[in-house]
C-alpha positions in Angstrom: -5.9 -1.6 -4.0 -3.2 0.7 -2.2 -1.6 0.0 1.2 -1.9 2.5 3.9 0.5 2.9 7.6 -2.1 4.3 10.4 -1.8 5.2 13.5 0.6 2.1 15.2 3.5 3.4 13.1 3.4 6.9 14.9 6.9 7.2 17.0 8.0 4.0 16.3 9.0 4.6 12.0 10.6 0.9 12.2 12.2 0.6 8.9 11.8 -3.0 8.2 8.7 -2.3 5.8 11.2 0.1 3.9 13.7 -2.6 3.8 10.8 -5.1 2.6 9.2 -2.6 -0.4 11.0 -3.6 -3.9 9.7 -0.7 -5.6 10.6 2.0 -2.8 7.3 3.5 -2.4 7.2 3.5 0.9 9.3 7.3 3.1 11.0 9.0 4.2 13.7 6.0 4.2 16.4 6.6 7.1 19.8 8.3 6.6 18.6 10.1 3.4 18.1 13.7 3.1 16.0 15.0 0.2 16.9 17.4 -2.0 12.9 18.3 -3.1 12.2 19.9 0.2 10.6 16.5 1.2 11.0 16.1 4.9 13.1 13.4 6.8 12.7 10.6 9.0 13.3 12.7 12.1 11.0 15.4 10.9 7.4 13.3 10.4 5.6 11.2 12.8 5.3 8.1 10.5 6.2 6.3 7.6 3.9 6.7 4.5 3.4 4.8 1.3 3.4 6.5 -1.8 0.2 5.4 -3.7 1.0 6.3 -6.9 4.4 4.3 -7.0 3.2 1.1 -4.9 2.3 -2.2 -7.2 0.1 -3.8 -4.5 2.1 -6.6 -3.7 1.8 -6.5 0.1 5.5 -7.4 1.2 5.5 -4.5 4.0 2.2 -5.7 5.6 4.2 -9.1 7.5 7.2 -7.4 8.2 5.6 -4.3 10.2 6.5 -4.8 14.1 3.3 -2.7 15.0 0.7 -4.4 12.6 0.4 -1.1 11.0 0.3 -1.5 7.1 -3.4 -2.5 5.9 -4.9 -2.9 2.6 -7.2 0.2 1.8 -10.2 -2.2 1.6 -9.1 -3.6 5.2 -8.5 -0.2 7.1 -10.3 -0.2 10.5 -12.9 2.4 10.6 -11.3 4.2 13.6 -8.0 5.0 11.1 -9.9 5.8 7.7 -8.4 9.2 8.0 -5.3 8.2 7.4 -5.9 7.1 3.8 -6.5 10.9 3.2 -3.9 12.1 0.7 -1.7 13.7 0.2 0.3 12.7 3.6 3.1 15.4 4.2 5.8 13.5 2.8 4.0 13.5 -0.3 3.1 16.7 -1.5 -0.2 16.9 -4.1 0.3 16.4 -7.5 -1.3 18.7 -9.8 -4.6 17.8 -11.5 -3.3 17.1 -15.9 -5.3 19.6 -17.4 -6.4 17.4 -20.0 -8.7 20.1 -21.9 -5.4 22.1 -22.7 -4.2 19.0 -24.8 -7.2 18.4 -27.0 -6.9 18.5 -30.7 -8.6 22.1 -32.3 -10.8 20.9 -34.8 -10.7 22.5 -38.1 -13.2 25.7 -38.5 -16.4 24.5 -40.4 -16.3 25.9 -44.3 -19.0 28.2 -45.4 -19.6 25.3 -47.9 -20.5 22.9 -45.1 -23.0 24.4 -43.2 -25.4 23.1 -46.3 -28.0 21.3 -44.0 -27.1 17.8 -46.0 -23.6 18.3 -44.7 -24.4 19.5 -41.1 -26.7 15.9 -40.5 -23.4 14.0 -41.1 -20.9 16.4 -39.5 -19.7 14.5 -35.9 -18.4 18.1 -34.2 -21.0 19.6 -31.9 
């Protein structure tokens, strides 16, 4: 289950939850420029958690001055929108193109295609 900051955190960006978060998922942190074109705290309305890199463990959610960190599973209805990814601190990752990385299977031998042979072959 991933956290999520909605709508309270707009213009306020109090950076307790930052403080708080022992894995750093949650940005832009303050006084920190990024070198990856990532935008800083001045330039975004709101802090965002990172979902790939948060472990859950819910240490922002009391610290937040404005209430604004809920569990996934707890958002209100009115701010399921803001679980939409990615958030623009966080730009998309790309999609593994898993098909690319499957092992070619040998090409069936003349030899083989003996209907005995095909019954027991497991390639399609």
């Amino acid at each position: 289950m991933a956290y999520v900051i909605a709508e309270p955190c707009i213009g306020v960006k109090d950076t307790a939850c930052v403080d708080a978060c022992p894995v750093d998922c949650i940005h832009p942190k303050k006084n920190t420029a990024y070198n990856d074109g990532r935008p800083g705290i001045d330039e975004v309305p709101q802090l965002y958690i990172d979902p790939v890199e948060c472990i859950d463990c819910g240490a922002c959610v009391p610290v937040c001055p404005v209430s604004a960190i809920f569990a996934l599973d707890d958002l209100p209805e009115k701010w399921k929108h803001y679980d939409d990814h990615p958030t623009p601190h966080m730009p998309s990752r790309p999609t593994p193109d898993f098909r690319r990385h499957r092992p070619l299977l040998p090409q069936r031998s003349s030899s083989l295609l003996h209907p005995r042979y095909l019954a027991d072959d497991p390639r399609p």
